[in-house]
KELOBA-446899 format. One record per residue (C-alpha): y negated, z, x negated. Coordinates in steps of 0.02 Angstrom, whole numbers, plus 32768, in hexadecimal, padded with zeros to 4 digits. Layout:
N
YZX;...
END
This chain:
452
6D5B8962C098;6D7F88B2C0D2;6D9488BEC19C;6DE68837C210;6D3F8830C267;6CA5886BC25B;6C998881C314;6D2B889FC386;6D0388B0C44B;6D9188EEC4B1;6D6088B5C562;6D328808C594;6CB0882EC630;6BFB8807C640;6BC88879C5D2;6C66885BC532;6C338794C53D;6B8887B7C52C;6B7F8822C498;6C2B87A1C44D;6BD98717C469;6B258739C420;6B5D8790C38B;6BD48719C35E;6B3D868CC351;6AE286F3C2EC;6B6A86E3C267;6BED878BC28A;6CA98763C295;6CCD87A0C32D;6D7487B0C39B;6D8487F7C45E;6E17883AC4B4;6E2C881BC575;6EBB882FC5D7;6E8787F2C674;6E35874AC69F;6D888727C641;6CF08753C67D;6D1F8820C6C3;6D078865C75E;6C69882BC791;6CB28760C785;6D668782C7BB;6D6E880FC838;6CCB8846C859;6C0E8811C86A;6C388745C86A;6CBB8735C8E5;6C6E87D7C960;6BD58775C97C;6C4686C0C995;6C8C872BCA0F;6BF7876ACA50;6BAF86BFCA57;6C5A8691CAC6;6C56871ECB42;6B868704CB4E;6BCD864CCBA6;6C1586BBCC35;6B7C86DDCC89;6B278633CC7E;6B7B85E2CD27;6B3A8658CD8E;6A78866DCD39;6A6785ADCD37;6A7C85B1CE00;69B085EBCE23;698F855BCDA2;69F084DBCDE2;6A7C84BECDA3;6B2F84C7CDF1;6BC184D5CD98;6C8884D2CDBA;6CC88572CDA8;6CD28599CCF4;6D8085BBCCA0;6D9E8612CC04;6E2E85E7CB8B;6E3E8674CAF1;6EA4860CCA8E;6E22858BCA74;6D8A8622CA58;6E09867FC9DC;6E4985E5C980;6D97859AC973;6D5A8637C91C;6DF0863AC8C6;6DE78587C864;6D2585B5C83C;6D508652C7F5;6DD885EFC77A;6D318575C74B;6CCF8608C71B;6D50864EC6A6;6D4D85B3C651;6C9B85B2C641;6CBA865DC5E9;6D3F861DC57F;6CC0857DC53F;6C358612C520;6C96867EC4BD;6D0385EDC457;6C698578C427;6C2885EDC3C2;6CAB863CC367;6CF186CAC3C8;6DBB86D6C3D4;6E088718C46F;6E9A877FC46B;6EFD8794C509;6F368834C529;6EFD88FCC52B;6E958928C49B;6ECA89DFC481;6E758A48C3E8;6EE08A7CC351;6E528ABAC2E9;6D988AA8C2C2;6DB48A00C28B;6E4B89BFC2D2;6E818986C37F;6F3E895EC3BD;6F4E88C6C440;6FF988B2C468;705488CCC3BB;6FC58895C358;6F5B8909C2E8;6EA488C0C2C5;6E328916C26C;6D60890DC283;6CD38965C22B;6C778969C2E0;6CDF8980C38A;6C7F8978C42E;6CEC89B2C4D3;6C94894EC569;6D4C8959C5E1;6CCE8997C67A;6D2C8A07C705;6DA189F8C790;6DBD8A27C849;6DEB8AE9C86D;6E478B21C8E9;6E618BDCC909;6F138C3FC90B;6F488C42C9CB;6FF58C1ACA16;70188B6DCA31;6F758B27C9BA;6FFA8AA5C968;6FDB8A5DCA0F;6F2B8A3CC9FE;6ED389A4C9CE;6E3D899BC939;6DBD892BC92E;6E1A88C4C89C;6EA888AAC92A;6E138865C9A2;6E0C87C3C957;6EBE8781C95C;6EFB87C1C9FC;6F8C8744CA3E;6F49875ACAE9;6EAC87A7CB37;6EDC8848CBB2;6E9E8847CC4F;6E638909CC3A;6E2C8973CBA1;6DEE8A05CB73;6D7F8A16CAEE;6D6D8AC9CAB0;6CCF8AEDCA46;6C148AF6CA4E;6BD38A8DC9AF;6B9389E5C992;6C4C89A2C97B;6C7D89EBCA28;6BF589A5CA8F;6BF988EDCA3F;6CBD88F3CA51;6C8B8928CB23;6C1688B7CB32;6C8C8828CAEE;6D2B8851CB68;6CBA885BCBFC;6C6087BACBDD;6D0F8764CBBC;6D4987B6CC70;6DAF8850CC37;6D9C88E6CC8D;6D40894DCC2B;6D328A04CC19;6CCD8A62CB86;6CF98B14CB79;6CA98B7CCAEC;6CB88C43CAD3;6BF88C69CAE0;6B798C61CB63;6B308BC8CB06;6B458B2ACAAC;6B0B8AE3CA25;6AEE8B90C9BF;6A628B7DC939;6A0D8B0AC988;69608B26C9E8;69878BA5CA90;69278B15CB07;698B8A96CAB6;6A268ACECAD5;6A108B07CB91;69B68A5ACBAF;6A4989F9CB6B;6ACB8A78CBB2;6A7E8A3ECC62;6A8D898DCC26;6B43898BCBFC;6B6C89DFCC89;6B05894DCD00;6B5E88CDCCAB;6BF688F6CCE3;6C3E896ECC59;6C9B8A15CCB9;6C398A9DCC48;6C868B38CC30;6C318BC4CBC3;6C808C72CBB1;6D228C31CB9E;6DA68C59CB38;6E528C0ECB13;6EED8CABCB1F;6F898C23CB04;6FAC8B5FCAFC;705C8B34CB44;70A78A72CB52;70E38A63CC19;711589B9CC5E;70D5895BCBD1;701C89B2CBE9;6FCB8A3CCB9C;6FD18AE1CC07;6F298B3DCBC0;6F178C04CBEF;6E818C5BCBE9;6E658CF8CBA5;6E148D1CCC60;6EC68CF9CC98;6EA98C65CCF7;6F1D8BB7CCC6;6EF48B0FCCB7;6F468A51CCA6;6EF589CFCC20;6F5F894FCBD2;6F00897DCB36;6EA68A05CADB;6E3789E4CA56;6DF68A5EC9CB;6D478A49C995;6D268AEEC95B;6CCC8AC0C8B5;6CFE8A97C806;6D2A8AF0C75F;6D1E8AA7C6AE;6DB48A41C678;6DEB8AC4C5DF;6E978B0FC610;6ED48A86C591;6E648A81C509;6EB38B1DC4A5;6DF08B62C494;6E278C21C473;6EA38BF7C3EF;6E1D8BA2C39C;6DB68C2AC3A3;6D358BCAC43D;6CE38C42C493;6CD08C13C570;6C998C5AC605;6D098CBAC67B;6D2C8C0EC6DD;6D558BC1C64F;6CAC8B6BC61E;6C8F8B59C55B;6BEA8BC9C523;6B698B45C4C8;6ACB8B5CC46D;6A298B19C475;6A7D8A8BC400;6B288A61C484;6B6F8ACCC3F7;6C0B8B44C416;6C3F8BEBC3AE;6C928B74C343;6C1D8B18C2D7;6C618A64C2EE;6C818A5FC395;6BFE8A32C412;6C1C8A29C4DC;6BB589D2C56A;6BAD89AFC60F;6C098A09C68E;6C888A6DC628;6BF38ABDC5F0;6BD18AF4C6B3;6B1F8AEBC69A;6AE28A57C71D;6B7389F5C75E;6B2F893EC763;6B5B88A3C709;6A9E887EC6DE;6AA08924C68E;6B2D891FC624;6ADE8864C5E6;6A3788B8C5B0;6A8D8941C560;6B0088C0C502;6A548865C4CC;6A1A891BC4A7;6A9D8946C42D;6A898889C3D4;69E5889BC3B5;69E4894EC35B;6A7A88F6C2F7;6A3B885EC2C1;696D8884C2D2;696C893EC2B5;69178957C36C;69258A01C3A6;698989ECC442;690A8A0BC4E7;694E89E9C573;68F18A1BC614;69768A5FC69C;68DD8A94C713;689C89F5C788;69558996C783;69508932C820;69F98941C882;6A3988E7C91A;6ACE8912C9A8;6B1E8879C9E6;6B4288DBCA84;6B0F8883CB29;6A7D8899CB22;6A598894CA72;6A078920CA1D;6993890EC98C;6941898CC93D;68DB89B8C884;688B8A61C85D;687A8B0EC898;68B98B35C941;68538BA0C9A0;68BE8C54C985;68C78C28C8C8;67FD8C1CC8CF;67EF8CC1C92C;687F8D1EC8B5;680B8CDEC815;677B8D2DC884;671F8C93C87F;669C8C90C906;66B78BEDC956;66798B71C9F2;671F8B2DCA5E;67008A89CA99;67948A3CCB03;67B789D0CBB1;68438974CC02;684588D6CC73;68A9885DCCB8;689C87C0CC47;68408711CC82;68ED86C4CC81;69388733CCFF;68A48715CD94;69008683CDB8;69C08693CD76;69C6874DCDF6;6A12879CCD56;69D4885ECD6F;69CE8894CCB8;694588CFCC79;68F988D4CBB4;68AF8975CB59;683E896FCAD5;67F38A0DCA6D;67838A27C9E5;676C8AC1C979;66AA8ADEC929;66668B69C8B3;65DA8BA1C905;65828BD0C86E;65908B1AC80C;65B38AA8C8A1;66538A76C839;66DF8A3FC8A3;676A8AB6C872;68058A65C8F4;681C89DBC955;68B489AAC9DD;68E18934CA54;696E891ECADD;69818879CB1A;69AA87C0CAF2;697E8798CA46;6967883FCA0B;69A58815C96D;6945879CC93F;68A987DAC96E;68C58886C925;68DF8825C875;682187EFC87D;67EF8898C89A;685788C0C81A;67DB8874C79F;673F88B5C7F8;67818969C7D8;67B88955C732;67178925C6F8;66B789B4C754;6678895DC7F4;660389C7C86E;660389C1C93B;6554897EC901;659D88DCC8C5;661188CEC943;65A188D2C9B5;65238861C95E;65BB87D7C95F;65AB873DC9E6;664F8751CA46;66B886BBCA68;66C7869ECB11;673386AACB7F;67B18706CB23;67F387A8CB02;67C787B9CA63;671687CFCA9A;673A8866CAFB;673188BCCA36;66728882CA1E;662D8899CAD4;66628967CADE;65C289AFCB35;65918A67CB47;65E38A4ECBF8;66948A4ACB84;666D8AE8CB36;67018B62CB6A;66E38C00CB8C;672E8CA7CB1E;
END
């Protein structure tokens, strides 16, 4: 059968481009539907312009640190406009970027929602277009749960266009997206509360972690509320009157929703087509990216497996090379190094220390905390945790994580290290550079050794 295409992706993220751009210089006719701007969430409304505003609200505290070097400064003023519209014009040069990567080599873009008729057909607007392959990369979107008055919540998505900044917020929700969302209204001078159901934040991640950085959050200025629920939202004098399932009421000129995300499929038309998904909506894969129907293949986060933009860009280089090279697809989800743009940053890679002990591992818990070099002289009182699980029977380093400035970056080294099977033995056999941090990682003593 002649087809339109021999590759259709509906979904024009990191992970869509990708897999449309590569197979489409290696000689496949291939089209992608995208309804939004180019490039998906992680370039439009997600991990781009959260850490330009990161960067914006870090500029908050640097007045007041430079004083014990120095340095004297007028009193800083912030304008949103210019931090919003900034952002704003370099997310509009990125999508371009994303245009000139998918057009030079061949791929055409069709604006609009790319909706499933068949096996081999797709509907964007009133256009049928039929492919022997179809690949759904359309990622997922904010939830918010069923509650009176949640229509007068904000998402994330809503974050990064506000017409003006509030001067209080709550931010309801314990993950990654809730504490970097926190950690941005605070440093831009919002009064900032973060209010999450359970007794902890930050759920999956490792149990030290997440009470260190708790602590953190809560010393840089961020009104931490755990145990808390939200009963009822009601609109009152132009703010947001917010009760509490413990009865008590309280004022915030805004409410945001960061209470995770669910693949992007109410649209797609998967069960007509016979697509099998997960209760929330997430399409089932196989080893291959391959769904219950043969031609259709799925990546990235609509697959709900790891919800990062580097993942979904291996898996797209997965799935080309079984299709053009006939490599089985083997990609390794254990060792992915992940980072929190919270303030502080987390970064982390590996087992935390309850996932060693459920896989009844018998392991060695290094871990410390400090106040960094920088802060002897700015007064700043934070402080920087570092952690480092071993397997005591093959010196392997099995976890490593890190709260504190740079964390990111220094996790993605480690990273590396893990991935190709690094012992405590070498990190403790490598020279440290000093003064730094990042040295903290190759100096951990017996003296470090936590007890269990």
């Amino acid at each position: 059968m002649n087809y339109q295409y021999d590759l259709f992706v509906i979904g024009a993220g990191s992970g869509g481009v990708r897999a449309s751009r590569v197979a489409a210089s290696k000689g496949f006719k291939v089209g992608v539907a995208e309804f939004q701007a180019l490039g998906g969430t992680c370039v439009n409304i997600g991990c781009v312009p959260k850490k330009l505003f990161v960067y914006g609200s870090e500029y908050s505290h640097v007045a007041e640190q430079a004083k014990g070097y120095g340095w004297e400064f007028a009193k800083p003023s912030f304008d949103w406009a210019t931090l919003r519209d900034n952002k704003s014009k370099e997310i509009e040069r990125l999508n371009g970027i994303y245009k000139n990567l998918l057009e030079n080599p061949g791929v055409t873009i069709h604006q609009g929602y790319g909706e499933l008729v068949d096996a081999h057909t797709v509907k964007v607007g009133h256009e049928l277009i039929s492919a022997e392959r179809i690949l759904i990369a359309v990622g997922a979107k904010p939830f918010v749960p069923e509650f009176p008055g949640n229509d007068l919540v904000l998402v994330s998505d809503d974050m990064f266009y506000l017409e003006e900044l509030p001067k209080s917020i709550l931010v309801v929700g314990g993950g990654y997206i809730a504490v970097e969302f926190a950690g941005i209204c605070q440093g831009l001078g919002v009064e900032t509360t973060l209010m999450y159901r359970g007794d902890k934040l930050l759920r999956g991640f490792d149990e030290d972690v997440r009470d260190f950085a708790s602590n953190e959050y809560a010393r840089a200025g961020v009104n931490v509320e755990l145990n808390s629920d939200v009963e009822k939202i009601e609109s009152v004098d132009g703010q947001k009157q917010v009760t509490l399932k413990d009865g008590r009421v309280l004022m915030f000129d805004e409410v945001l929703y960061a209470t995770g995300r669910v693949p992007n499929t109410g649209a797609l038309n998967l069960q007509q087509v016979g697509i099998e998904t997960t209760k929330n909506g997430a399409i089932v894969v196989n080893d291959r990216y391959q769904s219950s129907v043969e031609s259709v293949y799925a990546i990235g986060d609509v697959t709900d497996r790891v919800q990062l933009t580097p993942v979904a860009i291996k898996e797209a280089m997965a799935l080309i090379g079984y299709w053009f090279d006939g490599v089985e697809p083997n990609f390794d989800y254990d060792n992915i190094p992940t980072a929190v743009f919270s303030q502080p940053p987390i970064g982390t890679v590996g087992l935390s220390e309850q996932e060693a002990d459920q896989r009844g591992l018998d392991i060695d818990v290094y871990q410390t905390d400090f106040r960094a070099m920088k802060h002897t002289l700015s007064g700043a009182q934070e402080r920087t945790f570092m952690k480092l699980i071993v397997d005591r029977a093959t010196d392997r380093v099995l976890g490593a994580h890190m709260v504190g400035d740079y964390a990111g970056e220094i996790i993605q080294g480690l990273g590396i290290a893990l991935k190709a099977g690094a012992t405590k033995a070498h990190f403790d056999s490598t020279v440290g550079v000093h003064p730094t941090s990042a040295e903290e990682f190759v100096t951990f003593s017996a003296g470090s050794l936590k007890k269990r």
